[in-house]
VOFINU-183243 format. One record per residue (C-alpha): residue number from 1; residue in one letter; x, y, z. Coordinates in steps of 0.5 Angstrom, whole numbers. Example, Ala and Ser with C-alpha at 12.3 -4.5 7.8 and 13.67 -1.06 7.14 Angstrom:
# VOFINU-183243
<rec i="1" aa="A" u="25" v="-9" w="16"/>
<rec i="2" aa="S" u="27" v="-2" w="14"/>
***
This chain:
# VOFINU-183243
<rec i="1" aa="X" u="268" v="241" w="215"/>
<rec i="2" aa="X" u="270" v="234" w="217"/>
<rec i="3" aa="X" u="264" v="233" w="221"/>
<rec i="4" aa="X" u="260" v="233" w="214"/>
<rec i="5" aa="X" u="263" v="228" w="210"/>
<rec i="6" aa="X" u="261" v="222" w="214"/>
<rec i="7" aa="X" u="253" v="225" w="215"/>
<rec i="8" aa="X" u="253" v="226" w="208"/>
<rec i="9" aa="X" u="256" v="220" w="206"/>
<rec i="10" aa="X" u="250" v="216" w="211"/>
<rec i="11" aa="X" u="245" v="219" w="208"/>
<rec i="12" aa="X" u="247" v="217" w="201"/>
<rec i="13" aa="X" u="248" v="211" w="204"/>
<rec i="14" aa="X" u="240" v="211" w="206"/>
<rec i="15" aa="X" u="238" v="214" w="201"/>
<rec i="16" aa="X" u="241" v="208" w="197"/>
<rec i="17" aa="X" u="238" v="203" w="201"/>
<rec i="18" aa="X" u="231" v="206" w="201"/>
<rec i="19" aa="X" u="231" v="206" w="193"/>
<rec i="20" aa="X" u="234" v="199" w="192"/>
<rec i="21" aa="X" u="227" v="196" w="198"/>
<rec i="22" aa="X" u="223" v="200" w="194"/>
<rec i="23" aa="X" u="225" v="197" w="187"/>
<rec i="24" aa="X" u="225" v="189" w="190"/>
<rec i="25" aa="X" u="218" v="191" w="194"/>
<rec i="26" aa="X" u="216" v="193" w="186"/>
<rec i="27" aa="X" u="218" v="188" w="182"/>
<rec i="28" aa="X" u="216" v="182" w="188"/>
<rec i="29" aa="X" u="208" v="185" w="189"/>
<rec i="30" aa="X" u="208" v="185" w="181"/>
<rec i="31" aa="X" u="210" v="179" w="180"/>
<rec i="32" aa="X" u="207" v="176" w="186"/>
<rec i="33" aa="X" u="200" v="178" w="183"/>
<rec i="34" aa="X" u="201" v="175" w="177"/>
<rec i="35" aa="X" u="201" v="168" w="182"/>
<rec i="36" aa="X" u="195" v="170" w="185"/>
<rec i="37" aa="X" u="190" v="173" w="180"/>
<rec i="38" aa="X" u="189" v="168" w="176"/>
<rec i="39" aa="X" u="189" v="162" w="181"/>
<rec i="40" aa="X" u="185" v="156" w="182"/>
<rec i="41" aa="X" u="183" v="149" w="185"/>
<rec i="42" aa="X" u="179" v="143" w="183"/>
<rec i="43" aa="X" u="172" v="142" w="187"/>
<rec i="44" aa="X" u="174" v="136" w="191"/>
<rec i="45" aa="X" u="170" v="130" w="191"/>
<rec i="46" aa="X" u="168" v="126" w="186"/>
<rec i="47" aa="X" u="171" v="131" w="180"/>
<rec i="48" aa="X" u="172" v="130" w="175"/>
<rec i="49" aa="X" u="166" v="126" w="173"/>
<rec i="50" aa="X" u="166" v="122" w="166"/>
<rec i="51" aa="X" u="160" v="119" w="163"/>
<rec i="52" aa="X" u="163" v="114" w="158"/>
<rec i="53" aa="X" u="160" v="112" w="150"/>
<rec i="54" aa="X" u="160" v="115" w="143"/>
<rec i="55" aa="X" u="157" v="122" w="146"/>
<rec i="56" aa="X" u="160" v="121" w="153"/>
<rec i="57" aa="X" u="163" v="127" w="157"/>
<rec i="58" aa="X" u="168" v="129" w="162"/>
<rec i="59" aa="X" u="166" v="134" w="167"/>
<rec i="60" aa="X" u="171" v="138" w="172"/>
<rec i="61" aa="X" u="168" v="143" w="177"/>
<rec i="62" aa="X" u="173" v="149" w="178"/>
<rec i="63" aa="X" u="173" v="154" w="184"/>
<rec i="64" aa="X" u="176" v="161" w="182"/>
<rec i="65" aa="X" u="181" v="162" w="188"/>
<rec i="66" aa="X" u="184" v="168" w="184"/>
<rec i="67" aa="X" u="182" v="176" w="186"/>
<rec i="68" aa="X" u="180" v="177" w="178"/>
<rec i="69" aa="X" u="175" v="173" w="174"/>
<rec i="70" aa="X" u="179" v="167" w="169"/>
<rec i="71" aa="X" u="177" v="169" w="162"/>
<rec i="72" aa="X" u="177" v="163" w="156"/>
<rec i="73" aa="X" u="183" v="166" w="154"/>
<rec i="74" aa="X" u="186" v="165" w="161"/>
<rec i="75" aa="X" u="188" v="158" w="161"/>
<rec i="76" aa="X" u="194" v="156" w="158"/>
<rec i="77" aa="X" u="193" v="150" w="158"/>
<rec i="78" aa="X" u="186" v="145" w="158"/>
<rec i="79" aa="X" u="187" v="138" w="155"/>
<rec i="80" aa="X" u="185" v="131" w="156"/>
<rec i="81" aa="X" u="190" v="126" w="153"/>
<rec i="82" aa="X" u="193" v="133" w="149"/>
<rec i="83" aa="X" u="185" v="134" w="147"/>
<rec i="84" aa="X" u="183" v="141" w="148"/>
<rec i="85" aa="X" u="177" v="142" w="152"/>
<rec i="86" aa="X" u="172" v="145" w="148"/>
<rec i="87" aa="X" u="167" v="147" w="154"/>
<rec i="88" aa="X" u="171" v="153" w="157"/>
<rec i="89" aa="X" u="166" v="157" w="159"/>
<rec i="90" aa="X" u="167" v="165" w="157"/>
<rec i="91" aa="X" u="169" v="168" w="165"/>
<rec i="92" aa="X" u="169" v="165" w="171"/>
<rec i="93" aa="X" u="169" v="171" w="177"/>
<rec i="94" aa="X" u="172" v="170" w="183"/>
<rec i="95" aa="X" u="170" v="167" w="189"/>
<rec i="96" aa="X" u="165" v="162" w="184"/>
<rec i="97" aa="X" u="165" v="155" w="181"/>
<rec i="98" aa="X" u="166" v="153" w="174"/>
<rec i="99" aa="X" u="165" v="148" w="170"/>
<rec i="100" aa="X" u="169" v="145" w="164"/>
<rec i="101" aa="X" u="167" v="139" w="160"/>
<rec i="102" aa="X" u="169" v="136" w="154"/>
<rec i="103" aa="X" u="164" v="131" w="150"/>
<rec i="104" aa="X" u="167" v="126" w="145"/>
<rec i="105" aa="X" u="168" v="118" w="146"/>
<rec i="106" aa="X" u="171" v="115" w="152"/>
<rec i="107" aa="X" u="171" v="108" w="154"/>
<rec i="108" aa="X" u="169" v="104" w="161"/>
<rec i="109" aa="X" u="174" v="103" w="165"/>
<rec i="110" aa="X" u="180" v="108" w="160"/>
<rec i="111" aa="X" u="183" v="112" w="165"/>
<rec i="112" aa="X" u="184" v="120" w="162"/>
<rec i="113" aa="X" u="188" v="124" w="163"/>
<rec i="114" aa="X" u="186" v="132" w="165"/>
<rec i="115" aa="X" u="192" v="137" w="164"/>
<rec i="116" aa="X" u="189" v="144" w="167"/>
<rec i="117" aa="X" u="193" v="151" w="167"/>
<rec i="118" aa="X" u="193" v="158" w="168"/>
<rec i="119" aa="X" u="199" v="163" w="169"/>
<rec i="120" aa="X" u="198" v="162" w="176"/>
<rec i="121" aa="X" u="199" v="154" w="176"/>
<rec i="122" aa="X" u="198" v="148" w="173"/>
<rec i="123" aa="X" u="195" v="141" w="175"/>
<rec i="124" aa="X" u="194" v="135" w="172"/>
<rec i="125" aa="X" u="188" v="130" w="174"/>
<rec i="126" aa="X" u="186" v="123" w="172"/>
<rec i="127" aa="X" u="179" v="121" w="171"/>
<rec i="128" aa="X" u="177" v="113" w="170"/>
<rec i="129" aa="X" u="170" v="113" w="165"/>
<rec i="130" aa="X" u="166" v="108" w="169"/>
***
């Protein structure tokens, strides 16, 4: 009967540590997908592109690099000087190129500051109107 306990005891042990790695593979895959499925990066290049005057417009190209489509609703954040952007498009699927734009009055040679965010990241961009 002393042989048992020690067997016993390990056994609970491992059983123990299996149920803890299960838990943290859980929580980490789940809060890992949240990071990616809503990913995504400006086009490099000459981006964002402004067009200055009374009914001028900045432009930002987008590339969904997330695993599902980013919805108007996705983004947390889409301003311009802390302007919303009032050209979000209603999805952008994964793997494609979007286009955000904002129409109003900008001045040549005023630099612009874009903010862009979704749950997966942030980044913030200035553009100067020509």
């Amino acid at each position: 009967m002393k042989g048992i306990t020690p067997i016993i005891s390990i056994i609970i042990l491992l059983l123990i540590t299996v149920a803890l790695a299960g838990t943290a593979w859980m929580y980490l895959s789940q809060f890992m997908g949240t990071y990616t499925e809503k990913s995504f990066m400006l086009i490099t290049g000459n981006n964002p592109r402004c067009v200055s005057g009374d009914n001028g417009n900045i432009t930002i190209y987008i590339k969904n690099t997330g695993t599902t489509a980013i919805t108007a609703s996705d983004w947390v954040t889409a301003t311009i000087d802390g302007t919303q952007i009032n050209g979000i498009p209603a999805s952008i699927p994964s793997g494609s190129t979007g286009i955000l734009y904002n129409t109003g009055t900008y001045t040549s040679g005023m630099q612009y500051t874009i903010v862009l965010g979704t749950e997966a990241r942030i980044t913030e961009r200035t553009v100067t109107c020509p």
